[in-house]
KOLNUMI-395477 format. One record per residue (C-alpha): x, y, z. Coordinates in steps of 0.2 Angstrom, whole numbers, padded with zeros to 4 digits, always signed. Each point is the difference from the previous one (the first is absolute). Layout:
residues N
XYZ
...
This chain:
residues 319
+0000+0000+0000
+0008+0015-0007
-0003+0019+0013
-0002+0014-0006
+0014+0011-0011
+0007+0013+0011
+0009+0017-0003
+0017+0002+0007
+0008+0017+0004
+0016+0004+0010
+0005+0016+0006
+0014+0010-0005
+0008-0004+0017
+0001-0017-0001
+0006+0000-0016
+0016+0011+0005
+0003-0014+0016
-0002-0014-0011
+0013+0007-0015
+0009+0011+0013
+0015-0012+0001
+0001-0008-0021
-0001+0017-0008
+0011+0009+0015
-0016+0014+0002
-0001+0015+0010
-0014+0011+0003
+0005+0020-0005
-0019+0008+0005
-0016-0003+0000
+0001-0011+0016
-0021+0004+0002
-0002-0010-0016
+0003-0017+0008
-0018-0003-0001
-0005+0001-0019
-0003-0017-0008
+0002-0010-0015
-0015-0010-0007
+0001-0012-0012
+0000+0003-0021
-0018-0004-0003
-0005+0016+0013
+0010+0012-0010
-0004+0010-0015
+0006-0006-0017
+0013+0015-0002
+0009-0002+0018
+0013-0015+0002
+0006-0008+0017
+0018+0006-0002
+0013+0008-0012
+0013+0015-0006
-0009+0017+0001
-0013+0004-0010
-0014+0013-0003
-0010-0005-0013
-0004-0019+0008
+0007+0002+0016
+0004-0013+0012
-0005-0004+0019
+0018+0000+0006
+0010+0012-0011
+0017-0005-0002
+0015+0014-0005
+0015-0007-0008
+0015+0007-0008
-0011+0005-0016
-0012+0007+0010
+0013+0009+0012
+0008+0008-0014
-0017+0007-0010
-0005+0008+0018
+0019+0007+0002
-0002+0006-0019
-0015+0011+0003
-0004+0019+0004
-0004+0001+0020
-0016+0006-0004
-0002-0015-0014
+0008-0010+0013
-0015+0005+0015
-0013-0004-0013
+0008-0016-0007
+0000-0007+0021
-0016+0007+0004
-0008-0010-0016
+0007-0015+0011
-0014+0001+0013
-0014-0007-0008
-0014-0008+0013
+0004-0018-0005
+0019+0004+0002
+0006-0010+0019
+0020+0002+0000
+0015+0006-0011
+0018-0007-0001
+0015+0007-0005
+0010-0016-0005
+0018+0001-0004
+0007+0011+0012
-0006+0015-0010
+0001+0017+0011
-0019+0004+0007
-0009+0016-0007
-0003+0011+0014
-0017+0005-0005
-0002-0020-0003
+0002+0000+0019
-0008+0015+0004
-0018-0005-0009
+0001-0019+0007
+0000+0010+0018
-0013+0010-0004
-0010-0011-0011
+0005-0016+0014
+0005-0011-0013
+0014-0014+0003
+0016+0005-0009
+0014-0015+0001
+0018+0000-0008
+0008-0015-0004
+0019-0003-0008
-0008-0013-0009
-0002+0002-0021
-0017+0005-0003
-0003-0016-0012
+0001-0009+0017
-0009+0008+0009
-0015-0002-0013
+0001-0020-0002
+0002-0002+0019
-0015+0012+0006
-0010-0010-0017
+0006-0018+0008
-0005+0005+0018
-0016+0010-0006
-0007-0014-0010
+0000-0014+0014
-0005+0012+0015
-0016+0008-0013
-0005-0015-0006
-0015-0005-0001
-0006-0014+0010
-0009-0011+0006
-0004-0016+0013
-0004-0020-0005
+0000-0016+0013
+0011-0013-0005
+0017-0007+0001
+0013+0010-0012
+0016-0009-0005
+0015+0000-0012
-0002-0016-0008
+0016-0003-0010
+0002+0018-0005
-0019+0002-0004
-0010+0012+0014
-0015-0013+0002
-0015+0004+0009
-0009-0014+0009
-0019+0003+0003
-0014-0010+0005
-0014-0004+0013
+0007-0002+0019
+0003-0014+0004
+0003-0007-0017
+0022-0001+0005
+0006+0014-0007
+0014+0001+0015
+0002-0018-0002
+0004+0001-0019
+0013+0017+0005
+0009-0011+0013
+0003-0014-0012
+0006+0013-0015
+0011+0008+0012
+0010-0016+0007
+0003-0003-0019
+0010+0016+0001
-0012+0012-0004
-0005+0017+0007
-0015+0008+0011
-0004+0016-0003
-0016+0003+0011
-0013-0011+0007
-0021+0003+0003
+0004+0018-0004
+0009+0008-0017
+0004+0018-0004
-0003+0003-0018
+0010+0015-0009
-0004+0006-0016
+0019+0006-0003
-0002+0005-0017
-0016-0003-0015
+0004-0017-0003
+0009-0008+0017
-0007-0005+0018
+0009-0001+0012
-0003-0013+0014
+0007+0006+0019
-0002-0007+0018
-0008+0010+0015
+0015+0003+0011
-0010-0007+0014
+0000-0017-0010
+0015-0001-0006
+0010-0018+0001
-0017-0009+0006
-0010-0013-0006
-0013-0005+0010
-0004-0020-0002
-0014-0008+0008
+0003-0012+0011
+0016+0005+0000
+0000+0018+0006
+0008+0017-0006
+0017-0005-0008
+0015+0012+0001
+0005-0005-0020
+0018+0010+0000
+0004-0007+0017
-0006-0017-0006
+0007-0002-0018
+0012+0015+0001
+0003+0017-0010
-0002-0008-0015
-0017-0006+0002
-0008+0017+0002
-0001+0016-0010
-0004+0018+0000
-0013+0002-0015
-0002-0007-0018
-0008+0005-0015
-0019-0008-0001
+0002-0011-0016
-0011-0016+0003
-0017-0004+0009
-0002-0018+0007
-0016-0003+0006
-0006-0018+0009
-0016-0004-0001
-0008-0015+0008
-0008-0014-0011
-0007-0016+0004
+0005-0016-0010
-0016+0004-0011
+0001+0016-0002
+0020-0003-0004
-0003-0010-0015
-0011+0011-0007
+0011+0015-0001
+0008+0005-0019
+0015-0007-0001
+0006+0009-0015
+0002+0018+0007
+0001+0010-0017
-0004+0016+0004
+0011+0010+0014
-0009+0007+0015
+0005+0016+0007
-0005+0011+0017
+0002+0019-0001
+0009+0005+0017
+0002+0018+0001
-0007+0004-0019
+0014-0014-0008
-0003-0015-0005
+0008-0013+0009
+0002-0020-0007
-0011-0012+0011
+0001-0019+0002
-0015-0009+0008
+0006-0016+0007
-0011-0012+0009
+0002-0008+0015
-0004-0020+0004
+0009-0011+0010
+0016-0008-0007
+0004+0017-0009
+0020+0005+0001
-0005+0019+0001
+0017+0004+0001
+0005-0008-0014
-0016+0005-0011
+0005+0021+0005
+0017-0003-0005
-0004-0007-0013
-0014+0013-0006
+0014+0015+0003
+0012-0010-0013
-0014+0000-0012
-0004+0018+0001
+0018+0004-0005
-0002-0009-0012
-0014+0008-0006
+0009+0017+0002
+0011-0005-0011
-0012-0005-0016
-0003-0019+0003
-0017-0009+0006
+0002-0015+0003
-0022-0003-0002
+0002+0007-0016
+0014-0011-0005
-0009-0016+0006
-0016+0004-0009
+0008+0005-0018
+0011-0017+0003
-0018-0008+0000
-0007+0009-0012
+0015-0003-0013
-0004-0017+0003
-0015+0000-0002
+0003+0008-0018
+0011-0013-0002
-0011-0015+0000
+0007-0003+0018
């Protein structure tokens, strides 16, 4: 069961702590402006972008002053130079940086004061400084959402395990994992959209490293397997869901699976394998082996397909 999507914002604060140390940042002015916030692309207008090298016509969020820009501003007129700053403050504007070491304008200062807007320097090049506030912007802006199950890395794969309780979800993770895969998250999965086509599967901090078992209790998986049988986050690539089925029912499903299933989670589509559950059924085995099949399929071949035109050359053939 998929939550609701959710908006995600940070403010201009934490977004200095958390770069403070990678980009060597310090805060000039504007020390009121702490509390403005960043929301995620799809709250912004068309013609305003996240983060970038200064610009008027489509500005940016965080406007970033590199040598280029440095030099233009040094370049101009004092009174061409006023109005070229003050053209900066738009109401969607939140922070300026002046990368590279450059020398800060003193009016720059002066109007981030008045205006109380955040003014860093950094000794970093301004190219940096764009891709890393990009990076870090795009995972904490994300969109995101919730979905019960069990998320692990399934031989480089991010498979998500859903199902009815009870149905041994856990049971299946615990035997995936002590044949050297990963757990992500269990019961509860964090779901970023970190960019239009990619989901990104994380674990509450609260949960991470546990499995609960029944029967068995809450296992510390790290503690248990060791480092290598947890990890942080993985992309979202595969859905396995168990569904149970009696021995009637089981013989009656179509065993010839032509058409791919898909789930949209967070607006992208997301390839889904239904696998049901009866007694005698290696699931393990079954969700490894529907992981080496969908790579397969990434990469152009279909094995169904193969097997029915194999039966239907024959069949041309005179058998």
């Amino acid at each position: 069961m998929i939550g609701e999507a959710a908006m995600r914002q940070v403010s201009v604060e934490k977004l200095f702590a958390d770069n403070k140390d990678r980009l060597g940042l310090t805060w000039l002015a504007g020390q009121q402006g702490g509390n403005r916030v960043l929301t995620g692309d799809s709250a912004l207008k068309p013609t305003i972008g996240q983060v970038g090298h200064m610009n008027f016509i489509h500005p940016f969020r965080i406007q970033i002053l590199g040598a280029a820009e440095s030099t233009y501003l040094r370049g101009l007129p004092e009174d061409e130079l006023k109005r070229s700053i003050e053209q900066l403050f738009t109401t969607e504007l939140v922070a300026i940086v002046v990368a590279n070491g450059e020398p800060v304008p003193e009016f720059l200062t002066e109007r981030c004061n008045t205006h109380h807007m955040a003014l860093f320097a950094s000794q970093q090049p301004s190219p940096h400084l764009v891709d890393v506030f990009r990076l870090h912007l795009s995972r904490v802006l994300a969109e995101s959402t919730t979905l019960h199950g069990v998320f692990l890395d399934v031989l480089e794969m991010g498979v998500l395990i859903t199902g009815a309780s009870a149905i041994g979800k856990s049971e299946l993770a615990l035997e995936l994992i002590s044949r050297g895969n990963g757990l992500i998250a269990d019961d509860i999965v964090e779901l970023y959209r970190i960019s239009p086509d990619t989901v990104e599967g994380r674990c509450p901090a609260v949960l991470r490293d546990f499995l609960e078992v029944r029967g068995i209790g809450i296992l510390n998986i790290r503690t248990i397997f060791g480092e290598t049988a947890v990890r942080p986050h993985k992309l979202l690539r595969l859905l396995v869901h168990l569904e149970d089925h009696g021995n009637e029912t089981f013989t009656e499903l179509d065993r010839l699976q032509v058409n791919a299933t898909y789930q949209d989670v967070l607006a992208v589509p997301i390839r889904k394998v239904t696998i049901p559950v009866a007694a005698g059924r290696n699931l393990a085995v079954l969700v490894e082996a529907a992981v080496r099949n969908f790579v397969l399929n990434q990469r152009g071949i279909d094995s169904t397909k193969e097997f029915i035109e194999r039966q239907q050359q024959l069949m041309e053939n005179g058998g």
